[in-house]
N, C-alpha and C positions, 0 to 999 in steps of 0.2 A: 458242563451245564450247571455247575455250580449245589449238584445234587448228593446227600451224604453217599457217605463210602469207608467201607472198612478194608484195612489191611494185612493180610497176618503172613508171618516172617515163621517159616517154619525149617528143624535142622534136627536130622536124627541123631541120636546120642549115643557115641562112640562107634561110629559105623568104621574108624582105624582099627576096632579091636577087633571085628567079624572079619574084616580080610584077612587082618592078622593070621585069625585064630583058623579060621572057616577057609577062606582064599577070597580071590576079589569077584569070583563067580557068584560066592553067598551071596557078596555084596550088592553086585547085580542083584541078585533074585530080592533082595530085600528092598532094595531103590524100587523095582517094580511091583511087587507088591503093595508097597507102601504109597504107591502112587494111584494105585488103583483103589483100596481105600478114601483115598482124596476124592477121585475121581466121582465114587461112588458117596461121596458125603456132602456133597455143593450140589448146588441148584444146576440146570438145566445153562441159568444164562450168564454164571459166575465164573471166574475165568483162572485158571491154576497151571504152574508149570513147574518144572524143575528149575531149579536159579542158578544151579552149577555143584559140583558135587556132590555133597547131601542134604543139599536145601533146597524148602518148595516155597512159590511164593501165589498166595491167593489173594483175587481180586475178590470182593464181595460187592458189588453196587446196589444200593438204595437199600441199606444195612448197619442197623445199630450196634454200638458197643455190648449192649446185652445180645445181640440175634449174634455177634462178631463171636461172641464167646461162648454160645452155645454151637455152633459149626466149630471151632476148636475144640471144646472139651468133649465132642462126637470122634472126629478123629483120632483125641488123643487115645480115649478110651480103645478105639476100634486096633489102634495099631502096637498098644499096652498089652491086649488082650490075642491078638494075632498071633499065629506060628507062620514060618516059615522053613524052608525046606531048597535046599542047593544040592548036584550031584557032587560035590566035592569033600561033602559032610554027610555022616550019619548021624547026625544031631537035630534035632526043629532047633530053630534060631527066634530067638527072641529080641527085641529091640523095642526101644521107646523114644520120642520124641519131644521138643522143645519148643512152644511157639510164643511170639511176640505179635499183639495186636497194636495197630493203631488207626485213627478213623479220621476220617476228613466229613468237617473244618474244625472239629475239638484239638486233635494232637498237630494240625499241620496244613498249612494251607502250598504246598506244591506238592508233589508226585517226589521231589529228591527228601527233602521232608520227612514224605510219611514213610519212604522204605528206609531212614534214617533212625525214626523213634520206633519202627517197627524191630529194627533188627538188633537196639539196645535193650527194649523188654526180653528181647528173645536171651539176649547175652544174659542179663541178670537173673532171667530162668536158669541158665548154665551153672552160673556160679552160684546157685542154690539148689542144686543139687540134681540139676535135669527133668526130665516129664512131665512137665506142668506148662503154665499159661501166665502172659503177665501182660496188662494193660502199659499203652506210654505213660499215661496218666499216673502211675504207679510206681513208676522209676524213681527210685532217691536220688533228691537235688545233686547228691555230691557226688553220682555216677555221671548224671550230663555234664557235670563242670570235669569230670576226670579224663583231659585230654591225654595221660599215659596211658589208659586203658585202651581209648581210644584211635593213640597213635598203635596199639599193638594187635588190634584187633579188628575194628570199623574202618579205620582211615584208610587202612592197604587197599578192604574191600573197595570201598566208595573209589578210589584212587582208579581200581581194577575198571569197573562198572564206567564211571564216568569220564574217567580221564584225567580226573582232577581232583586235587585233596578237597575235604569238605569246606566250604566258603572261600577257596582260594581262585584268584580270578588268573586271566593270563597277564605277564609283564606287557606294558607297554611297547606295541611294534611286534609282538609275537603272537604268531598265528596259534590259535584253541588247537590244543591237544589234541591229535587223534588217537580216540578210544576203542578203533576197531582194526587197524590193518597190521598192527604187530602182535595179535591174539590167536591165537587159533578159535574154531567157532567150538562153543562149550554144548558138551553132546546134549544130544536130547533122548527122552524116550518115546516110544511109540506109541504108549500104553493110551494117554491121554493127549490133548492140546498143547504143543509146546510153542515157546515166545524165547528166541533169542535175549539174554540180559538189555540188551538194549532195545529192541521191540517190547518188552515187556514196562520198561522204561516209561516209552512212548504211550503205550497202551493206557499207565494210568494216569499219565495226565491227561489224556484225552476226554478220562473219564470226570479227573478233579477237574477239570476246563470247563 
């Protein structure tokens, strides 16, 4: 409907080192908790899932870049601040989180787009140093122009998700990719609302449409 919309691209930080350390049971307990957090920090008609390992991805509709980043910087805090607890540890576990916002029609006028400038703010939160929040807007030029980065990190996903490297089309005479039948289906949790990657997909263009 051609109505604003914010996106944010969320990925917990070092959730390798809790299996690690804790087992992959922590890890669970931290996936769901940390989901439930989310759950508990969006509106009623806002739409949030797991995106596949330890990434969540939130719809926000009819949601500004400032409303975008106070619903992020609520959860970061909540899940900063959080203990956690697994039978496999006699430890509280602790974990913090990473988000990338982007908003439609300012960072992106498609659904491929915005999960695109959303999940590079998220990355360059990474690579300063994790738990924090970063507008698309805010991305230095020379990271969007850095197709190594890119290739090592974005491109796979997008590649995963879509079927297709970002902006590459099919060759002539070949049939579009299938992006769903040589995948297994990426778990979900039960806690909150889940959207297969590619329903979720669908879901926000429907929304940016």
């Amino acid at each position: 409907f051609g109505r604003p919309l914010a996106f944010i691209m969320a990925d917990l930080d070092l959730l390798r080192t809790i299996n690690n350390t804790h087992g992959h049971l922590a890890g669970d307990a931290v996936l769901a908790g940390v989901g439930k957090i989310i759950r508990e920090s969006v509106r009623e008609y806002d739409i949030a899932g797991r995106f596949g390992g330890e990434e969540f991805a939130i719809v926000l509709p009819e949601t500004s870049m400032v409303g975008a980043r106070a619903v992020a910087e609520r959860i970061r805090r909540a899940v900063e601040s959080a203990t956690f607890t697994a039978p496999t540890s006699s430890e509280q576990i602790h974990v913090t989180i990473s988000m990338g916002i982007a908003c439609f029609p300012e960072d992106a006028r498609t659904a491929k787009e915005l999960l695109h400038e959303a999940d590079l703010a998220m990355y360059q939160v990474k690579l300063k140093g994790r738990n924090g929040i970063m507008y698309a807007k805010d991305v230095p030029h020379f990271a969007k122009l850095d197709r190594a980065a890119l290739e090592g990190y974005s491109q796979n996903k997008y590649t995963e998700i879509f079927g297709e490297a970002i902006g590459q089309e099919p060759a002539p005479g070949q049939p579009a990719p299938d992006s769903g039948q040589s995948r297994a289906r990426p778990e979900t949790l039960p806690i909150f609302r889940q959207y297969p990657k590619t329903w979720m997909t669908i879901l926000i263009a429907g929304v940016v449409l």
